[in-house]
C-alpha positions as CSV (number, residue, x, y, z in Angstrom):
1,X,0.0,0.0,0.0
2,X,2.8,2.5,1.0
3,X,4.6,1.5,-2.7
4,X,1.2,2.5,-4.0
5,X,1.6,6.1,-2.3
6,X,4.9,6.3,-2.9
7,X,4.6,5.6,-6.8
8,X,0.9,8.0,-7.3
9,X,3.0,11.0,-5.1
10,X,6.3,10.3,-7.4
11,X,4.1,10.3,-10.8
12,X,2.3,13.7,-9.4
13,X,5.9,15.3,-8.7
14,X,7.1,14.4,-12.2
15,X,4.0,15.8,-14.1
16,X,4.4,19.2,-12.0
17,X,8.0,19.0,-12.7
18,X,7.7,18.9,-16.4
19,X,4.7,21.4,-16.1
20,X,7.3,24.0,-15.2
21,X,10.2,23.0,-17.2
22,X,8.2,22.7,-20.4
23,X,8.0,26.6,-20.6
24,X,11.8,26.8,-20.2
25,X,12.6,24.3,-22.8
26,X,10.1,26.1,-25.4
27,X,11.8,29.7,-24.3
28,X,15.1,28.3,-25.3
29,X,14.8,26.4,-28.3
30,X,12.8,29.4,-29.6
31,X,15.6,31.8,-29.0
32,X,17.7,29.6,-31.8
33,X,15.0,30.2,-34.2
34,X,13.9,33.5,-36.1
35,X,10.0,33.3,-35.9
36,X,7.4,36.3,-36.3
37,X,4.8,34.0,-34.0
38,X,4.7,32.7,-30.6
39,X,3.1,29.4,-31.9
40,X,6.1,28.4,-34.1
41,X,6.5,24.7,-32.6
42,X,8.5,23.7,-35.7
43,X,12.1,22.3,-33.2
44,X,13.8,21.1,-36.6
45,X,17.3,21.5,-36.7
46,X,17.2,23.0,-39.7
47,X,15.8,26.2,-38.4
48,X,18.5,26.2,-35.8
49,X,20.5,29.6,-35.3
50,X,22.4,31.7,-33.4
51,X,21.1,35.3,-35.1
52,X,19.2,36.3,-31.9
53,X,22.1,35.8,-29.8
54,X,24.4,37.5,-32.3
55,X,21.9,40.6,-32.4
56,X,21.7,40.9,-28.6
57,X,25.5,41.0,-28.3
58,X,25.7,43.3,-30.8
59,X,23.7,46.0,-28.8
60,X,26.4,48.6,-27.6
61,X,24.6,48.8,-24.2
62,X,24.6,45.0,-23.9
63,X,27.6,44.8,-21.4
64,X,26.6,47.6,-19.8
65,X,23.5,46.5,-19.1
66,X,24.5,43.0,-17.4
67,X,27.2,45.0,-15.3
68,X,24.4,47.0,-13.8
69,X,22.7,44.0,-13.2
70,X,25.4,42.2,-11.6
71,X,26.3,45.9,-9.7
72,X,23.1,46.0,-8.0
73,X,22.2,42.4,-7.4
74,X,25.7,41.8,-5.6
75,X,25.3,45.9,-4.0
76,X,21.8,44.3,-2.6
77,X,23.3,41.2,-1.1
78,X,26.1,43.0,0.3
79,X,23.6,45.4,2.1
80,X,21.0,42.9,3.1
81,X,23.2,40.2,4.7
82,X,25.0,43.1,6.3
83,X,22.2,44.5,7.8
84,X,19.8,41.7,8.1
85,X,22.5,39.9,10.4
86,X,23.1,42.4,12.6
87,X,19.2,43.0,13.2
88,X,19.1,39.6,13.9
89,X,21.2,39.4,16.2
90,X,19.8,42.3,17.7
91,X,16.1,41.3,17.8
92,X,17.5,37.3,19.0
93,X,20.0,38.2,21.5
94,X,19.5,41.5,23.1
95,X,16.9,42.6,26.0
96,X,15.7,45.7,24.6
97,X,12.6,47.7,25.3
98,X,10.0,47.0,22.9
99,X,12.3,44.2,21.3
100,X,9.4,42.2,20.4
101,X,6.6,44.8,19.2
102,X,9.0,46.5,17.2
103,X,9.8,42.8,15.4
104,X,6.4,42.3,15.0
105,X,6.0,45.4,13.8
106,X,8.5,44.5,11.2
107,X,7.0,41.0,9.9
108,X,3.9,43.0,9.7
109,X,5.6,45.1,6.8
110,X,6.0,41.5,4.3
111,X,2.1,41.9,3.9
112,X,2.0,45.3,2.4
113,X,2.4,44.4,-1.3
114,X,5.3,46.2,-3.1
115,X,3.8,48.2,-5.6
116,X,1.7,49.7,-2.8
117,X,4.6,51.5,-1.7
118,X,6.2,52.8,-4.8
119,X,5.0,56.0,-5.1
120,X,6.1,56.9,-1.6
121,X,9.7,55.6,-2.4
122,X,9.5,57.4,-5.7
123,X,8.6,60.7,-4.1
124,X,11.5,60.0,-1.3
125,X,14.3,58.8,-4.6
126,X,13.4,61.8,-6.6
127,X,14.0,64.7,-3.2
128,X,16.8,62.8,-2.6
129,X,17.8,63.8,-6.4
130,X,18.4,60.0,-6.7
131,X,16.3,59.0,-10.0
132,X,19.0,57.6,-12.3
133,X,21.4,56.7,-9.7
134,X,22.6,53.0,-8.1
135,X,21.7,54.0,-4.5
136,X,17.6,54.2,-5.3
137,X,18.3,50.8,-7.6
138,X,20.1,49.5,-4.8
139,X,18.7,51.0,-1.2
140,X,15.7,49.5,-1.1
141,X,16.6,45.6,-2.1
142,X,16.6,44.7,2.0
143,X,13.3,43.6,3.2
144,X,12.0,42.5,6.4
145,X,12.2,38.9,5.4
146,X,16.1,39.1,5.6
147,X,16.1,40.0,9.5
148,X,13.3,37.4,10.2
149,X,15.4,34.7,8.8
150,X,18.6,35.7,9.8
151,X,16.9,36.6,13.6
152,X,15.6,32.7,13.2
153,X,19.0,31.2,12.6
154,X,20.8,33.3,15.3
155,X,17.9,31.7,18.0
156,X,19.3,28.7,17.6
157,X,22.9,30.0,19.0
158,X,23.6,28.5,22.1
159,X,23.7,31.4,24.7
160,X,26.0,29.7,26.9
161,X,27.9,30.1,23.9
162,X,28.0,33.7,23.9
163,X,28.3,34.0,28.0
164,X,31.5,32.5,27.4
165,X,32.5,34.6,25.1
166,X,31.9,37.4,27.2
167,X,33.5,36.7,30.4
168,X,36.8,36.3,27.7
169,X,35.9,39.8,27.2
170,X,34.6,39.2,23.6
171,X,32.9,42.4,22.3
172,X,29.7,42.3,20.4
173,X,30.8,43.3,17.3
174,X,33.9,40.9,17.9
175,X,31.1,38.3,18.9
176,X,29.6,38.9,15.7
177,X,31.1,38.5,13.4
178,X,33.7,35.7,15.2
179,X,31.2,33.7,16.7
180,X,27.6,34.5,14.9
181,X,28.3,34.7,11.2
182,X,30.2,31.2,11.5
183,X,27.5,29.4,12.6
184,X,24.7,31.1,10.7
185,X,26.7,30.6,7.2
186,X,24.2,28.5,5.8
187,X,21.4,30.6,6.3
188,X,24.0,33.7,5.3
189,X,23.8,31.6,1.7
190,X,20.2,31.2,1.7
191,X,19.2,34.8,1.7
192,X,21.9,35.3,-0.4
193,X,20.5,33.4,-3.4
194,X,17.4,34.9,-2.4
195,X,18.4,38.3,-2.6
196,X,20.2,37.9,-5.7
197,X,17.7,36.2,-7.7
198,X,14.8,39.1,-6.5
199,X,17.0,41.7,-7.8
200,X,18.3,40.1,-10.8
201,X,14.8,39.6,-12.1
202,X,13.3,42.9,-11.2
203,X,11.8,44.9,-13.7
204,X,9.0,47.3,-12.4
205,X,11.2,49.1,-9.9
206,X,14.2,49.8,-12.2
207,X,12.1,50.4,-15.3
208,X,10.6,53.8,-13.1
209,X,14.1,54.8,-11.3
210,X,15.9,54.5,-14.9
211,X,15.3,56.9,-17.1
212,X,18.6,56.9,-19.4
213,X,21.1,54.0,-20.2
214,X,23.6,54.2,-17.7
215,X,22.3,52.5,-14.8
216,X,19.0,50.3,-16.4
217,X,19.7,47.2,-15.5
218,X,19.4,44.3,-18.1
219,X,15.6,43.6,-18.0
220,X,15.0,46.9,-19.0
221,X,17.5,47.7,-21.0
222,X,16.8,43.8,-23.0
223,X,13.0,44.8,-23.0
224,X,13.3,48.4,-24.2
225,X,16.1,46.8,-27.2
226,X,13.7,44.5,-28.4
227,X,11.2,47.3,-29.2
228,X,13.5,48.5,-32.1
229,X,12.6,45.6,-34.1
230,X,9.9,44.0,-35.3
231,X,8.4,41.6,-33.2
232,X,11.1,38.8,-33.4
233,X,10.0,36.1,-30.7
234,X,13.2,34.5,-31.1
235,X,14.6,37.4,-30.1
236,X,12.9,37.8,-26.9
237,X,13.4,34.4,-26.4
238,X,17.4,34.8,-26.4
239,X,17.0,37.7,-24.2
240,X,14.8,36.3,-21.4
241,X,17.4,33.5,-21.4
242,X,20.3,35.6,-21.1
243,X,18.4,37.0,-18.4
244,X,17.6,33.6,-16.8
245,X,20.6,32.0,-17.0
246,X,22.7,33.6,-14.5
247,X,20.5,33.7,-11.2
248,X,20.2,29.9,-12.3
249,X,23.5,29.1,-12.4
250,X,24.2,30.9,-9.5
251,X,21.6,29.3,-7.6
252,X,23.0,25.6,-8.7
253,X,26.3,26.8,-7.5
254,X,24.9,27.7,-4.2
255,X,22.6,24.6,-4.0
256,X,23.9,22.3,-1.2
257,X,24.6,25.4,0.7
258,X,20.8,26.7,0.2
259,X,18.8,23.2,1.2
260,X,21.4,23.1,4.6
261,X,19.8,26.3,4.7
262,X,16.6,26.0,4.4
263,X,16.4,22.6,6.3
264,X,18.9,23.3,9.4
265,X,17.6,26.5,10.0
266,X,21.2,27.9,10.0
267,X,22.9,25.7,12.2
268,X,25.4,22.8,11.4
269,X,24.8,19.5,12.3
C-alpha cells in the first residue's frame, strides 16, 4: 500500500516537474529560431541559429547592461546580509525595550504588497535627487524577510555560547562576526540566493528609477532593445534566457549550501 503512495506522489511530482520545465525548454529552443509567431512549434534543426544571440551581443549597451545588473544584485546582497545579520542578532540576542513589538511590527511590513509602496519611495528617490542613480536601484533591495530569517538562525545560537565569550571579554561586534556569522553561514547563503535572484529579475522598480542608459539594469534595457525591431520572438526568447541563465546558475552553485539552509535553520549539524 505505501509502494502504492509512494509511486501515485512520485508520478504527481514528475508531471508538476515537467509542467514548469516545459516553458523553459520552449523559451530556449525558440531563442535559436527567427520566428514572427509565438506558436512556431516547428524544433527542426534545420531552423536552428544563433542570429538572436548575435543581435543581442551586438547591442552597444549590452555589457553595460548586465554590469548594472550584476552591480546591484551583488550591491543588494552585500547590504541585506549586512544589515539583516546584525538586526538579527539584535532582535534574537538583546533585551531591549519593545524588542518584540517592534519585530512584530516588522514581519507586519512583508504583507504590504510592493507596488503599494512605490510612489512613496518614488517621491522619497526623486528629493533625494536619486532617479538615475545606483543608491535608489540598490537601497531598497533589504526587506524584512532578511532579518526574520537571519533573527531565526541566530535563535538557535547556544547562549552559553556567547556568556563565554563574554567573560573572555569578547565584544559584540567581535562576537559577531567571530562567533555569529560562522555558525549562521548556511542561512547567510540562503538569503543570499534569495536576494540575488529578487534583484536580478526585477523589472518594475528599475524600469521607473531609470530613465537613461547608464544605470537600467538588463531587463529593461533587453526589453526596451527589443522594441527597435519588429516583433522577433526568437529574439525575446534569447533575451529572457540571457536573463535567466545567470540567477540559475548561480543558484545551482549555491545549491547544497541553500537546502542546509533551508532545512537546518542555519545551524550545522
Amino acid at each position: 500500500m505505501k509502494s502504492i503512495k509512494r509511486i501515485t506522489g512520485d508520478i504527481l511530482l514528475l508531471m508538476i516537474a515537467c509542467c514548469m520545465i516545459v516553458p523553459f525548454i520552449y523559451m530556449i529552443i525558440t531563442s535559436f529560431k527567427v520566428t514572427y509567431t509565438a506558436y512556431n512549434f516547428d524544433f527542426s534543426l534545420s531552423n536552428v541559429t544563433f542570429q538572436n544571440y548575435i543581435t543581442i551581443f551586438k547591442e552597444k549597451n549590452f555589457l553595460h547592461y548586465f554590469f548594472n545588473s550584476m552591480f546591484i544584485s551583488m550591491g543588494g546582497v552585500i547590504l541585506n546580509v549586512l544589515f539583516s545579520s546584525l538586526a538579527g542578532f539584535a532582535f534574537a540576542k538583546k533585551d531591549f525595550p519593545g524588542n518584540d513589538k517592534l519585530f512584530f511590527y516588522m514581519i507586519m511590513t512583508l504583507i504590504i504588497p510592493s507596488q503599494v509602496t512605490m510612489i512613496p519611495l518614488y517621491i522619497i528617490m526623486r528629493n533625494l535627487g536619486w532617479i538615475n542613480s545606483y543608491y535608489a536601484l540598490i537601497l531598497p533591495i533589504p526587506t524584512a524577510f532578511g532579518v526574520f530569517l537571519m533573527r531565526q538562525a541566530i535563535l538557535n545560537v547556544p547562549d552559553e555560547l556567547l556568556d563565554s565569550a563574554r567573560i573572555d571579554g569578547c565584544s559584540d561586534i567581535r562576537m559577531f562576526f567571530q562567533i555569529i556569522i560562522p555558525l549562521i553561514k548556511p542561512a547567510i547563503i540562503t538569503l543570499t540566493i534569495f536576494t540575488f535572484i529578487g534583484a536580478w529579475n526585477e523589472f518594475l522598480w528599475p524600469l521607473i528609477m531609470t530613465t537613461d542608459d547608464s544605470v537600467r539594469t538588463l531587463t529593461v534595457g533587453l526589453s526596451n532593445m527589443q522594441a527597435q525591431y519588429t516583433v522577433n520572438y526568437g529574439l525575446v526568447m534569447a533575451g529572457a534566457t540571457l536573463t535567466f541563465m545567470p540567477s540559475f546558475v548561480f543558484y545551482l552553485i549555491m545549491q547544497k549550501q541553500f537546502v542546509e539552509g533551508v532545512t537546518l535553520s542555519g545551524m550545522k549539524g
